[in-house]
C-alpha positions as CSV (number, residue, x, y, z in Angstrom):
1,X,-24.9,25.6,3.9
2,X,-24.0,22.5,4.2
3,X,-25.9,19.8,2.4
4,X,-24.0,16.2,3.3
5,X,-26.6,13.8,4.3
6,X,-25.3,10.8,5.8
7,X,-28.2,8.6,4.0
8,X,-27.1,9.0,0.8
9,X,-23.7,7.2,1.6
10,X,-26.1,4.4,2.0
11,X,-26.8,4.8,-1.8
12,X,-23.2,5.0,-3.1
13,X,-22.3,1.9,-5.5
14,X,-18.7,2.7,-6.1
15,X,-15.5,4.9,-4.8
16,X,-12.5,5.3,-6.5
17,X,-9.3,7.4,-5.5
18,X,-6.2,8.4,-7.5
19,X,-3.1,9.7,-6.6
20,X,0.0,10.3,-7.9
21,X,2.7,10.1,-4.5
22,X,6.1,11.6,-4.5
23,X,8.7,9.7,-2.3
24,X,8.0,11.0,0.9
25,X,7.5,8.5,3.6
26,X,5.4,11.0,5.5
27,X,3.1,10.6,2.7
28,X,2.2,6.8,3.7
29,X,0.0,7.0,6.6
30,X,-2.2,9.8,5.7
31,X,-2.9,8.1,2.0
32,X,-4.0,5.1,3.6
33,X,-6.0,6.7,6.2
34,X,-8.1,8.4,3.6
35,X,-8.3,5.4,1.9
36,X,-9.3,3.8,5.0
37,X,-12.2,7.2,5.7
38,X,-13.6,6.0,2.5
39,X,-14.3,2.2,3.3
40,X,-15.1,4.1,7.0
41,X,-18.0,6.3,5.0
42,X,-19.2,3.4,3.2
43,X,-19.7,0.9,5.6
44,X,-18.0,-1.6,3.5
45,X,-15.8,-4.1,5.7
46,X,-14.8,-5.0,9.2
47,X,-12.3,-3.4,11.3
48,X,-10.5,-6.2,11.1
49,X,-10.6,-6.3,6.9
50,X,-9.8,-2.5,7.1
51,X,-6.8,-3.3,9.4
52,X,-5.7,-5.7,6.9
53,X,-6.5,-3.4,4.0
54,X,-3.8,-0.5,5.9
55,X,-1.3,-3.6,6.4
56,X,-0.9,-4.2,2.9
57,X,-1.4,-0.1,1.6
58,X,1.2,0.4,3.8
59,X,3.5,-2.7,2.4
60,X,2.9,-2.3,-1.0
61,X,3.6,1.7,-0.6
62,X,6.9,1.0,0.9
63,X,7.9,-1.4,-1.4
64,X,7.0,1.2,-4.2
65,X,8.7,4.1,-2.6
66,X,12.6,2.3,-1.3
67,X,11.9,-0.7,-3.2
68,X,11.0,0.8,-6.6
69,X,11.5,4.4,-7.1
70,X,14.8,5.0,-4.4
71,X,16.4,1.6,-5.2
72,X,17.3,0.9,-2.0
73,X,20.0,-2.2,-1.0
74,X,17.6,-4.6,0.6
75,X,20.4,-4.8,3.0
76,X,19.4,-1.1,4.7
77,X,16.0,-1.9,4.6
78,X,15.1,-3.2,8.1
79,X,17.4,0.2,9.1
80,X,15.6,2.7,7.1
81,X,11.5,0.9,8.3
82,X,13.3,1.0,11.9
83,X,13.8,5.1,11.4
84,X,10.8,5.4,9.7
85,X,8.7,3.8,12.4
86,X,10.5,6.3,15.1
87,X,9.1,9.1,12.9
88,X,12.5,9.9,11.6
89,X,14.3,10.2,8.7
90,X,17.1,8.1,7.1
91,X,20.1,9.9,5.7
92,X,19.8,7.5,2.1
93,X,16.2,7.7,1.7
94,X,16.9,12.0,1.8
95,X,20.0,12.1,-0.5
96,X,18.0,9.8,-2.8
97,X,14.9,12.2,-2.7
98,X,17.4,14.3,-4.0
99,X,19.2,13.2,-6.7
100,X,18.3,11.8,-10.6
101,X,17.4,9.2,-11.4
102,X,15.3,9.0,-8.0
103,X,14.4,11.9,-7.4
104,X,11.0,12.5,-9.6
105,X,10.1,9.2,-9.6
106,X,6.5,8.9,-8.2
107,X,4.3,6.2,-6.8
108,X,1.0,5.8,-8.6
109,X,-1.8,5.0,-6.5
110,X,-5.6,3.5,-8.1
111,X,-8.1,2.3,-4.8
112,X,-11.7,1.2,-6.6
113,X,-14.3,0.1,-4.2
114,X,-17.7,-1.8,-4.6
115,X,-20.0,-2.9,-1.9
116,X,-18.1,-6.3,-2.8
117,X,-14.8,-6.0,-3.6
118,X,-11.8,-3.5,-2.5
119,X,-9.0,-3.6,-5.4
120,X,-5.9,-1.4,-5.0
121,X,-3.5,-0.5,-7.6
122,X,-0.2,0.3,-6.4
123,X,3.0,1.3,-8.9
124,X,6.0,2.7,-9.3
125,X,8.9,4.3,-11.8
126,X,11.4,2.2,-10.9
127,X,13.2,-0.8,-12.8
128,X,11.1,-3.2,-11.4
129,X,11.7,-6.4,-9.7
130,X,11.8,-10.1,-11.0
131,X,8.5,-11.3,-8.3
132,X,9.5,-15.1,-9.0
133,X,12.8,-14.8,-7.9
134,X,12.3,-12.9,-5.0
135,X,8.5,-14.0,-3.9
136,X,9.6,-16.6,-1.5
137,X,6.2,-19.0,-0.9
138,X,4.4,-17.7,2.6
139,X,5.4,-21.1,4.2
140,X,9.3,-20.3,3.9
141,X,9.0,-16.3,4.7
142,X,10.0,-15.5,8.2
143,X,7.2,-13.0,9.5
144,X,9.8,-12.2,12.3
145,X,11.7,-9.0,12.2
146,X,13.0,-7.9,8.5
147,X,13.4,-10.6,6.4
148,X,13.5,-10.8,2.2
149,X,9.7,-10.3,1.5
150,X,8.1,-10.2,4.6
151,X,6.0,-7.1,3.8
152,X,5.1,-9.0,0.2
153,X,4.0,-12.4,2.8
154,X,1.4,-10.0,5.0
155,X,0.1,-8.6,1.4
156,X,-0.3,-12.3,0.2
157,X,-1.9,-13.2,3.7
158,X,-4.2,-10.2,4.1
159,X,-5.6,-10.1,0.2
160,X,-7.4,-12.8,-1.9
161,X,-5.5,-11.9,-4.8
162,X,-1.8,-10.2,-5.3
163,X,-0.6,-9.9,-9.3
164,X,2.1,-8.1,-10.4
165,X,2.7,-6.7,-14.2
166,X,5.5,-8.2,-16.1
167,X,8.4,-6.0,-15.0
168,X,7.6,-6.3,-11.2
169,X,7.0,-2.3,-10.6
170,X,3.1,-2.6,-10.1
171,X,0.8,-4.8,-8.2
172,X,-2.6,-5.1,-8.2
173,X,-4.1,-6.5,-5.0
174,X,-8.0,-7.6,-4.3
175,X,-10.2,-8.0,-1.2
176,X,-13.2,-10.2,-2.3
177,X,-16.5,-10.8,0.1
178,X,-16.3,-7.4,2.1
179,X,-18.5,-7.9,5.3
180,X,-20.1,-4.9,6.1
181,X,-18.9,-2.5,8.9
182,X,-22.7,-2.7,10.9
183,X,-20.8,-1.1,14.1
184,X,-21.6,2.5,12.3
């Protein structure tokens, strides 16, 4: 039988999720769409905050995956998101699944929830990046088409607070003041 009672959702304090990603791009949207059930269950934010929430999953995984792990020339970039959001597949992002020292890298993933807070943990196995060089301030950041950081500028807009480790290869990003979802 099944037992789930919706009340006791009501009662839950705090969620957390773990995941450990390989590099496959198909893997994005479903990981943040649990991610997104969760809040969903717990009634913790607005559509809009949860919109914003997938915005910068979404960012932060790519980054990780062509960024981090497959090393990609920032230069193919806006090529490879253009094939990816067509639902196909880029020719360099497969032959790097592939081969070493790509190919068993993996993206690890650490979403902890409170009725107050949403924090997201999101790294990689790559050689990381240096964020003060390449972190231009939102004000100079083009959110038009694929510029240098764009996807690291809607992170920065979306959460209250975006710190990376010393290497640049994990980021920790944190929604504070959650406004409960009362549509459900």
């Amino acid at each position: 039988a099944d037992h789930f009672d919706e009340r006791i959702v009501e009662h839950t304090t705090n969620t957390r999720y773990r995941f450990e990603l390989v590099n496959d791009p198909s893997l994005i949207a479903p990981m943040v769409d649990r991610v997104q059930q969760g809040m969903i269950g717990m009634q913790l934010c607005s559509p809009a905050q949860r919109m914003h929430i997938g915005v910068a999953l979404e960012e932060a995984l790519i980054n990780s995956m062509y960024h981090g792990n497959l090393e990609l020339p920032p230069h193919r970039l806006a090529e490879v998101r253009q094939l990816l959001h067509e639902g196909k597949t880029s020719d360099l992002v497969e032959e790097r699944r592939e081969h070493d020292p790509y190919k068993d890298r993996k993206i690890h993933v650490a979403a902890d929830f409170t009725r107050q807070r949403a924090q997201f943990v999101i790294g990689d196995e790559g050689n990381g990046f240096d964020v003060k060089a390449n972190l231009p301030p939102p004000s100079e950041a083009s959110m038009e088409g694929e510029t240098t950081g764009r996807g690291l500028v809607l992170i920065q807009t979306f959460m209250d607070e975006v710190v990376f480790n010393q290497i640049g290869n994990e980021m920790r990003m944190t929604l504070r003041d959650l406004r409960p979802d009362q549509a459900g």
